[in-house]
C-alpha positions as CSV (number, residue, x, y, z in Angstrom):
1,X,0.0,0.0,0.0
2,X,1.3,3.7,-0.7
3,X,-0.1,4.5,2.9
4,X,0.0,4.4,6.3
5,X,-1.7,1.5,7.6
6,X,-2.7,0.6,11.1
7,X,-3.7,-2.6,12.6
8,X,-4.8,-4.7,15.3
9,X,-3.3,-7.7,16.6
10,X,-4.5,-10.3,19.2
11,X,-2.2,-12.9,20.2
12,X,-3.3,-16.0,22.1
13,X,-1.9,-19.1,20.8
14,X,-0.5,-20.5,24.7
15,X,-0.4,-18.7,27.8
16,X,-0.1,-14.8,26.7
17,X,-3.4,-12.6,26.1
18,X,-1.8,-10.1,23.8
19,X,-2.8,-7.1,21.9
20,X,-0.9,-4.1,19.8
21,X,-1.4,-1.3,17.3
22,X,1.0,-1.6,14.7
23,X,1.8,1.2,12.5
24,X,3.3,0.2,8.7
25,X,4.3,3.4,7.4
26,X,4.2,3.9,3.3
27,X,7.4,3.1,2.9
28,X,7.7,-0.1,4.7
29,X,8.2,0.9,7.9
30,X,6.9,-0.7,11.1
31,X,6.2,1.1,14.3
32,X,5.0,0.0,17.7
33,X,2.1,2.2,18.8
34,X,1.0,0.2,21.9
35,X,1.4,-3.1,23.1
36,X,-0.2,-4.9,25.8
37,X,0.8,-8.8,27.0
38,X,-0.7,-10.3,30.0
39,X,0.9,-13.2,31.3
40,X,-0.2,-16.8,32.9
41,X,3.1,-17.7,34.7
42,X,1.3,-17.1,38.4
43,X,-1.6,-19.3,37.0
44,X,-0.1,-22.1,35.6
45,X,3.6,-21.9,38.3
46,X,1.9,-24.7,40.1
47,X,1.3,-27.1,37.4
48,X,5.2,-26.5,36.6
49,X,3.8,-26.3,32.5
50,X,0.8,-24.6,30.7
51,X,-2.5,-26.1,31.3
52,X,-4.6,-25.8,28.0
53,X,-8.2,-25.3,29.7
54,X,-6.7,-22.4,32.4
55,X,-5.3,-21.0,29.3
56,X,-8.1,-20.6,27.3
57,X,-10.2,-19.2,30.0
58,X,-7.3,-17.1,31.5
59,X,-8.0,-15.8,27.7
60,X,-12.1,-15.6,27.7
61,X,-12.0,-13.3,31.1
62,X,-8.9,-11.1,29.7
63,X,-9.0,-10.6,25.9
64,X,-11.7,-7.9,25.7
65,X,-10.2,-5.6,28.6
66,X,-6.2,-6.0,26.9
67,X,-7.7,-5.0,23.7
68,X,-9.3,-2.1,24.8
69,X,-6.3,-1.1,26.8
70,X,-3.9,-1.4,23.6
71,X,-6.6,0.8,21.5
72,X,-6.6,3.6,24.8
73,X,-2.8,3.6,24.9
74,X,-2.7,4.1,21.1
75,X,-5.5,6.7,21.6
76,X,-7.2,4.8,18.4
77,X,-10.4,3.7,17.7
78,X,-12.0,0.5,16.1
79,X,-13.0,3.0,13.4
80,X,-9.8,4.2,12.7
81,X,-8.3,0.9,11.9
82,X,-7.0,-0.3,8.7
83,X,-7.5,-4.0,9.4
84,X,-8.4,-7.0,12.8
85,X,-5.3,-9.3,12.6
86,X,-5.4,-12.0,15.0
87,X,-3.1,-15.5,15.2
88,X,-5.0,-18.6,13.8
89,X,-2.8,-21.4,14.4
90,X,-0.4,-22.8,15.6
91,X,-1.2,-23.3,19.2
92,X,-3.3,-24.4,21.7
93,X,-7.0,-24.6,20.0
94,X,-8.6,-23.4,22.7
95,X,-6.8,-20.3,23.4
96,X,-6.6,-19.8,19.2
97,X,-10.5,-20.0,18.8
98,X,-10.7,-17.2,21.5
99,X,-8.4,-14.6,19.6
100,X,-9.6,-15.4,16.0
101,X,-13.4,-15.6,17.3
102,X,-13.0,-12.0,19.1
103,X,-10.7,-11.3,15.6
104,X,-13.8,-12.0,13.6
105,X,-16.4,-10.7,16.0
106,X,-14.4,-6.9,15.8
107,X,-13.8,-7.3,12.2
108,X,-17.2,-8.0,11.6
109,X,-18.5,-5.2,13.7
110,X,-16.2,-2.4,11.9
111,X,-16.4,-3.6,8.6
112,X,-12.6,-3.9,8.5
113,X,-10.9,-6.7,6.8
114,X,-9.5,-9.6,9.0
115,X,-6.1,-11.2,8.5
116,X,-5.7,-14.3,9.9
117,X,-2.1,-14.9,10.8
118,X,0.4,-18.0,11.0
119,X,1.8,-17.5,15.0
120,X,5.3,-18.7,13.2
121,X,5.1,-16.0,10.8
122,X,4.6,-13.4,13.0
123,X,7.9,-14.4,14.6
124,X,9.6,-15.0,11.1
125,X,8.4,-11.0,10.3
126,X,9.3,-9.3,13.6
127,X,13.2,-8.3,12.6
128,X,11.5,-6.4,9.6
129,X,9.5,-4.2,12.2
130,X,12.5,-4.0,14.9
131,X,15.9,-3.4,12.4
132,X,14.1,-3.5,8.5
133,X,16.0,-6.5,7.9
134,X,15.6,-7.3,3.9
135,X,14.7,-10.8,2.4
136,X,16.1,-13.1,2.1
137,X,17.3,-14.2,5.8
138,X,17.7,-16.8,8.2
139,X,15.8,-17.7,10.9
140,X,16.1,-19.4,13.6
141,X,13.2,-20.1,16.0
142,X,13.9,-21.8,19.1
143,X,10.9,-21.4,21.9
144,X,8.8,-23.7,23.9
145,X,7.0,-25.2,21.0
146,X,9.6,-24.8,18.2
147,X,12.6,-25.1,17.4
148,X,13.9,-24.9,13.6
149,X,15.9,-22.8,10.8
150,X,13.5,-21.5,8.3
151,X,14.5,-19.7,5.3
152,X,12.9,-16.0,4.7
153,X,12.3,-15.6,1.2
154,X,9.4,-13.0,1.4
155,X,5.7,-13.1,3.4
156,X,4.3,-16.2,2.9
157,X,7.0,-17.8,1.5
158,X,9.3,-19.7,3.6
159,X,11.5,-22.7,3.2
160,X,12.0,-24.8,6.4
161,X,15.1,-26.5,6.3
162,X,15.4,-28.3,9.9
163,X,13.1,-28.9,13.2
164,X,13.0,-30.9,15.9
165,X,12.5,-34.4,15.8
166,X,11.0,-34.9,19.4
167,X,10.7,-31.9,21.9
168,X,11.3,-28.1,21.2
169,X,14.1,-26.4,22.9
170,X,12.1,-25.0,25.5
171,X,10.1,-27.7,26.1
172,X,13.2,-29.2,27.0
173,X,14.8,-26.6,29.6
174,X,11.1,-26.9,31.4
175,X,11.0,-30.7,31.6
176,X,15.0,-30.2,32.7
177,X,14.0,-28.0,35.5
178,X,11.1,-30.1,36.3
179,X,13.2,-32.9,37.3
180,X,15.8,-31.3,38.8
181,X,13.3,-29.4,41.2
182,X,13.5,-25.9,39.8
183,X,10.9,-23.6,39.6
184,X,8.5,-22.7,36.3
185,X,9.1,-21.4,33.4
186,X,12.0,-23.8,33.1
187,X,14.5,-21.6,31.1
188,X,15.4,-19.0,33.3
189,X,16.0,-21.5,36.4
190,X,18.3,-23.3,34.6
191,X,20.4,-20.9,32.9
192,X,20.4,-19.0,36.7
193,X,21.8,-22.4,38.3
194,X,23.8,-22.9,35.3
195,X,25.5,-19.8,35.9
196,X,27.0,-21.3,39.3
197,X,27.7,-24.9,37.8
198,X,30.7,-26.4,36.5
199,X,29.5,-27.5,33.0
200,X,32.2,-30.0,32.4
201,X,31.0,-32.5,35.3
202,X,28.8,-34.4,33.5
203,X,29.2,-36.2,30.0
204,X,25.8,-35.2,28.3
205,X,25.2,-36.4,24.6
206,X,24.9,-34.2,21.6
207,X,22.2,-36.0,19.7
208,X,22.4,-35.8,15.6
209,X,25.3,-33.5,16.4
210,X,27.3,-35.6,14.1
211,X,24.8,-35.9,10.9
212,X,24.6,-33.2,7.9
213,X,20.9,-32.5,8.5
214,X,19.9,-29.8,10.5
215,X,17.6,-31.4,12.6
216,X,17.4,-31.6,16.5
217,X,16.7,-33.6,18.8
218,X,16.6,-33.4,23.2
219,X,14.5,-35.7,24.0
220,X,17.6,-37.8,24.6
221,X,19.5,-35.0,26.3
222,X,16.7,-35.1,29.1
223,X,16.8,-38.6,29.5
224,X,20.8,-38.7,29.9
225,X,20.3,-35.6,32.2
226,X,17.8,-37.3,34.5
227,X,20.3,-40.2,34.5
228,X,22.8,-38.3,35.2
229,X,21.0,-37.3,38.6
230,X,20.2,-40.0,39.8
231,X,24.0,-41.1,39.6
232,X,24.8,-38.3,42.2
233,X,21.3,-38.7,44.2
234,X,20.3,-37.1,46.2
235,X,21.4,-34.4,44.5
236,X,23.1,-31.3,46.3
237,X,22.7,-27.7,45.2
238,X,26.4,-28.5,44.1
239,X,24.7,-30.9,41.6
240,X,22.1,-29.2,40.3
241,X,24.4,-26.4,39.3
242,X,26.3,-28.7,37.5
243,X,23.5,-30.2,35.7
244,X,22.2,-27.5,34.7
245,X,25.8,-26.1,33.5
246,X,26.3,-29.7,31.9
247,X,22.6,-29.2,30.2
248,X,23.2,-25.9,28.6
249,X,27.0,-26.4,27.5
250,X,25.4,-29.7,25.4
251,X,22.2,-27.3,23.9
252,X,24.5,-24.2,23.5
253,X,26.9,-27.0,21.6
254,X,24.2,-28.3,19.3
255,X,22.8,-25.1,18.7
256,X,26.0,-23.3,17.4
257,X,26.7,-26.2,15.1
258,X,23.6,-26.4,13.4
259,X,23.6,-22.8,13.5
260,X,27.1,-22.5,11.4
261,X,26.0,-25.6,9.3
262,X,22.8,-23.4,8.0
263,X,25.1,-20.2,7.6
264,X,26.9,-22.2,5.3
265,X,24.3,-23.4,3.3
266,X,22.5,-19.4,3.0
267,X,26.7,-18.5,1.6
268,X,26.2,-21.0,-0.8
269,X,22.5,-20.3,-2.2
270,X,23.4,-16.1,-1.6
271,X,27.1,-16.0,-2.6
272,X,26.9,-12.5,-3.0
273,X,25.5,-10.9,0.5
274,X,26.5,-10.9,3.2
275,X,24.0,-13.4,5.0
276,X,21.2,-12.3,7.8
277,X,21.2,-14.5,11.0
278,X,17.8,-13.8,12.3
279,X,16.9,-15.1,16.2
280,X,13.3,-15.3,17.6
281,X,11.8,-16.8,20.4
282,X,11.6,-16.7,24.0
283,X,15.2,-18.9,23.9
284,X,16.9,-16.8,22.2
285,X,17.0,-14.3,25.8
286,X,19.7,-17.2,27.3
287,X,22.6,-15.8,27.5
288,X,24.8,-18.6,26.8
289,X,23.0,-19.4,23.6
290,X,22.9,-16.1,22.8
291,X,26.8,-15.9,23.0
292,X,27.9,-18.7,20.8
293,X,25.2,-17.4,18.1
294,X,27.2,-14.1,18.5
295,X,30.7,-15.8,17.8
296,X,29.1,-18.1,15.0
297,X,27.8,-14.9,13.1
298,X,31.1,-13.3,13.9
299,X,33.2,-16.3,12.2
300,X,30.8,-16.7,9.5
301,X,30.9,-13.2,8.2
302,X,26.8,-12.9,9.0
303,X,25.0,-10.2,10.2
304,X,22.6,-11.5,13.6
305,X,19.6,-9.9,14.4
306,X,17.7,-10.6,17.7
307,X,14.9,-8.6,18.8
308,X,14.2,-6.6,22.2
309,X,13.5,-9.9,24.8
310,X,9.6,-8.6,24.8
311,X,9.4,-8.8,21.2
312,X,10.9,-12.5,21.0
313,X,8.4,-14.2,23.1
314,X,4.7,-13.9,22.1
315,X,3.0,-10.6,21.6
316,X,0.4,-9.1,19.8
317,X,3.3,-6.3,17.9
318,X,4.1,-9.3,15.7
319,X,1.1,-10.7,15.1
320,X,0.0,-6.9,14.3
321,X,3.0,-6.3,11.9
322,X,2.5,-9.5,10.3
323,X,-0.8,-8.5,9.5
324,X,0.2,-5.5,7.8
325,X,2.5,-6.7,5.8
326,X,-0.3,-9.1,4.2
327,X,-2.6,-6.7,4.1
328,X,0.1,-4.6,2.2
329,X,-0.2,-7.3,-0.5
330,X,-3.8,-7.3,-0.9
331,X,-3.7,-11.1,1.5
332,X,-7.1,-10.9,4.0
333,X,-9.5,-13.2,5.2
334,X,-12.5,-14.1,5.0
335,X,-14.6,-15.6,8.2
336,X,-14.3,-18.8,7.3
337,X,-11.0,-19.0,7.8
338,X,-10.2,-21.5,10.5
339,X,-7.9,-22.1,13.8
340,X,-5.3,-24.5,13.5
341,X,-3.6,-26.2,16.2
342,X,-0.7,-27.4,14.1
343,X,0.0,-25.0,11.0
344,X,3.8,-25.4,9.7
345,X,5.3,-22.5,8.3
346,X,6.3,-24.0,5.1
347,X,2.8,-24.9,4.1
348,X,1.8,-21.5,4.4
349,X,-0.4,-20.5,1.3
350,X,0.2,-17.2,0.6
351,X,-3.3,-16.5,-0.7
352,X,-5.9,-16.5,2.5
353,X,-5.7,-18.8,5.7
């Protein structure tokens, strides 16, 4: 479009109720106008993981008031929107159908057009809002349902060239801190414990570290780990530093090298730039991982891009942004389109949803 655009986005794929104004300027530009996140942490600490039905109704009570507040802090009305964009899929179905029915519901009560928008993609599209960054590029996703390099050739088009075989990274730092007693969300305990631990202790494997695909897998990672425990039980705070020290050396390990593997293979498809290393997720805030994908960028030549830690995790700014660059192509929705609990990001038609 040859205009400023602004647009709605509602985010509530797992356990955030999110909603932003997103500006796209006429020239391509993104700007964050407000952006409102509430989180489920307190709700779901006890369960030590996210618990699909307090999710969705965490969502039901919420939604309305967070949207409101993001079209307050914006100082915007429904009216004055340019489009409703809210996530479709992937997630949790419950929480989706709450979004994209409320997406619907405004859309249908303004008369503006709805977008309904891939989760993944909104997380593929963020660096373009936070640094501009130009296609192609290279993503890597690593969060508590994904983990996977996906090549950026454009909006809706997107080439995925490795995943996990078994559990997403973050899935695995939970279930890590689960067994070794540690509080919820898993991530951040660890990486504090690690931070005291000696991370040579304890022989963990690097699974498919050795084969050319750029897979993962940690499902066997956790098992070694809880192995590993139970060699030393019962376990000291000692130990559990050293676990978790032993845990994150082994991810940071695999990471890196699948990391410089897929740098290599963008130099060879794009001999002639200088390749983009993009980073997304909640993940990509540990520090250790965030380190070695600093000194593989820096030895590749490759220029890494991670957004502000609020942007990374799940918001309604990327879902927003996302939208607009659709819309910008003439790509909306009709109310038929439907939620998705599992929606990869290479399947993504870039016609409608």
């Amino acid at each position: 479009m040859d205009r400023d655009t602004l647009i709605l986005g509602i985010e509530t794929s797992c356990d955030e109720t999110a909603a932003a104004i997103v500006r796209r300027h006429a020239d391509g530009r993104g700007e964050i106008v407000s952006n409102i996140v509430r989180s489920q942490i307190e709700e779901h600490r006890p369960f030590g993981g996210v618990v699909p039905e307090l999710a969705a109704r965490a969502h039901v009570v919420h939604l309305d008031a967070i949207i409101r507040r993001a079209l307050d802090e914006a100082g915007t009305a429904l009216s004055d929107l340019d489009a409703i964009a809210a996530t479709a899929g992937p997630g949790l179905i419950g929480g989706v159908l709450v979004g994209l029915t409320t997406g619907k519901a405004l859309a249908a009560a303004s008369g503006k057009p709805l977008v309904a928008v891939n989760h993944l993609e909104g997380h593929a599209l963020t660096a373009r809002l936070t640094d501009g960054v130009q296609f192609p590029y290279l993503m890597l996703l690593v969060s508590g349902g994904h983990s996977q390099f996906v090549l950026v050739r454009g909006v809706g088009d997107y080439q995925r060239w490795g995943s996990t075989i078994d559990d997403a990274l973050g899935e695995a730092f939970d279930k890590a801190a689960k067994l070794l007693g540690l509080g919820y969300p898993g991530g951040p305990e660890v990486e504090k414990a690690a931070r005291a631990g000696d991370p040579t202790r304890f022989a963990l494997p690097r699974p498919l570290l050795r084969e050319k695909r750029l897979d993962f897998s940690f499902s066997g990672l956790k098992t070694a780990l809880r192995l590993a425990a139970e060699s030393v039980a019962p376990v000291s705070e000692r130990d559990i530093a050293d676990l978790c020290a032993s845990f994150q050396a082994a991810v940071t390990d695999i990471i890196a090298t699948r990391a410089r593997q897929a740098l290599e293979r963008h130099a060879e498809l794009f001999p002639d730039r200088q390749p983009v290393f993009v980073v997304a997720g909640g993940v990509a805030a540990n520090r250790a991982i965030g380190g070695a994908l600093r000194a593989v960028a820096e030895e590749t030549g490759s220029r890494l891009v991670i957004p502000p830690p609020a942007l990374c995790t799940d918001n309604g700014a990327m879902i927003a942004w996302a939208g607009a660059e659709r819309l910008a192509l003439g790509l909306v929705d009709g109310f038929a389109a439907a939620a998705r609990p599992r929606w990869p990001l290479d399947e993504l038609d870039k016609g409608a949803a």
